[in-house]
C-alpha positions in Angstrom: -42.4 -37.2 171.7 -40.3 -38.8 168.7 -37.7 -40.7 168.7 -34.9 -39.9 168.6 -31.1 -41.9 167.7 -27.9 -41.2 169.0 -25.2 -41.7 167.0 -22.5 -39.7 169.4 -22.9 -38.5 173.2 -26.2 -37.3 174.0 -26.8 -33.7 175.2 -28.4 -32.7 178.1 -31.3 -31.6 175.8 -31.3 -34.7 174.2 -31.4 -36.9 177.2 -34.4 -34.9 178.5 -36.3 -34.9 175.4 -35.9 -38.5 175.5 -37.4 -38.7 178.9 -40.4 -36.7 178.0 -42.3 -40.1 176.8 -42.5 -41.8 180.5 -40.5 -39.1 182.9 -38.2 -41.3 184.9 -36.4 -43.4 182.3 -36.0 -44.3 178.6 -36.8 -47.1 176.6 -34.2 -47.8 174.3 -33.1 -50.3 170.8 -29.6 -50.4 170.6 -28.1 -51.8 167.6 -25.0 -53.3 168.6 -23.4 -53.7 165.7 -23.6 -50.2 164.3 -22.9 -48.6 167.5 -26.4 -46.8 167.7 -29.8 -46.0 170.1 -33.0 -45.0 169.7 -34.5 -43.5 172.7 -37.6 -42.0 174.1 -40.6 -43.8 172.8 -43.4 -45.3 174.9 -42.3 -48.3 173.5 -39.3 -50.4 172.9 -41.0 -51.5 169.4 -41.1 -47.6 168.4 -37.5 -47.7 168.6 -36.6 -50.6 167.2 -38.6 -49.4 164.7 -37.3 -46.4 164.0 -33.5 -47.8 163.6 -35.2 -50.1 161.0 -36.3 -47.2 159.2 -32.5 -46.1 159.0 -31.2 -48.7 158.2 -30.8 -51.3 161.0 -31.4 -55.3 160.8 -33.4 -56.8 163.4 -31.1 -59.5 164.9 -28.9 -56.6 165.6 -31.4 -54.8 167.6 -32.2 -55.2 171.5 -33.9 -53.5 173.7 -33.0 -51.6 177.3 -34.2 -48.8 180.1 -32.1 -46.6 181.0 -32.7 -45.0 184.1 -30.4 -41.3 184.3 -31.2 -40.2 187.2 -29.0 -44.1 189.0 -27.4 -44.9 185.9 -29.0 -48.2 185.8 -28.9 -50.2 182.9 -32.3 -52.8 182.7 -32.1 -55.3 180.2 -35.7 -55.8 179.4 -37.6 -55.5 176.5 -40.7 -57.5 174.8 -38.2 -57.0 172.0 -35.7 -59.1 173.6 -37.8 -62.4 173.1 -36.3 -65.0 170.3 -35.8 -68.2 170.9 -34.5 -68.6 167.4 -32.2 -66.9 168.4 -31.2 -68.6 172.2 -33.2 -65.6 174.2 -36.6 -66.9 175.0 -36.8 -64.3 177.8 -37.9 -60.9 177.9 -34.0 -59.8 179.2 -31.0 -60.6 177.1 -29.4 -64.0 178.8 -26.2 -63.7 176.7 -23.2 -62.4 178.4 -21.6 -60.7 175.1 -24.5 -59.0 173.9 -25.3 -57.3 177.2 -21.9 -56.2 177.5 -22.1 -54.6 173.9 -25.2 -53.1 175.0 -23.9 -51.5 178.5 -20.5 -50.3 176.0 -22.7 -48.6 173.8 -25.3 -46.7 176.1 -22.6 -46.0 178.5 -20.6 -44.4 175.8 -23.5 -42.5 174.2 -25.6 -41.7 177.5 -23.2 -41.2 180.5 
């Protein structure tokens, strides 16, 4: 399945093309300082990777699940590891980035 990035609220059709890669939830980049995702690779990198490609800078990318079906947010990514860059961790430990990353999927995926 290809990725795919949301710029605006995601259809239905959208949303389930995204979940075609692993059935049950959605890896996701979201670059929080454009206001975008890129959903619905096997892996966060694909994503990330594919908001490089349009135009996205890499401190401005981190990675998420989202899981429709609950709502549930997960902020975990192989992506998410920088300790340049105070995140040493697979999830995002910084308060204001994981709120800019909940603002934007919530906005584009609820």
């Amino acid at each position: 399945m290809k990725v795919q990035i949301i710029r605006s609220k995601a259809t239905v059709q959208q949303v389930n093309n995204m979940l075609k890669a692993l059935e049950t939830y959605i890896k996701l980049a979201v670059d929080i300082e454009r206001d975008i995702i890129a959903g619905g690779g096997v892996l966060h990198a694909d994503c990330k990777a594919v908001l490089i490609d349009d135009g996205s800078k890499q401190e401005n990318i981190w990675g998420a699940d989202w899981i429709p079906s609950t709502q549930e947010l997960i902020y975990e990514a192989l992506i998410n590891i920088r300790p340049k860059d105070d995140n040493p961790a697979m999830t995002v430990l910084n308060p204001d980035i994981r709120d800019r990353i909940k603002e934007i999927v919530e906005r584009l995926l609820k």
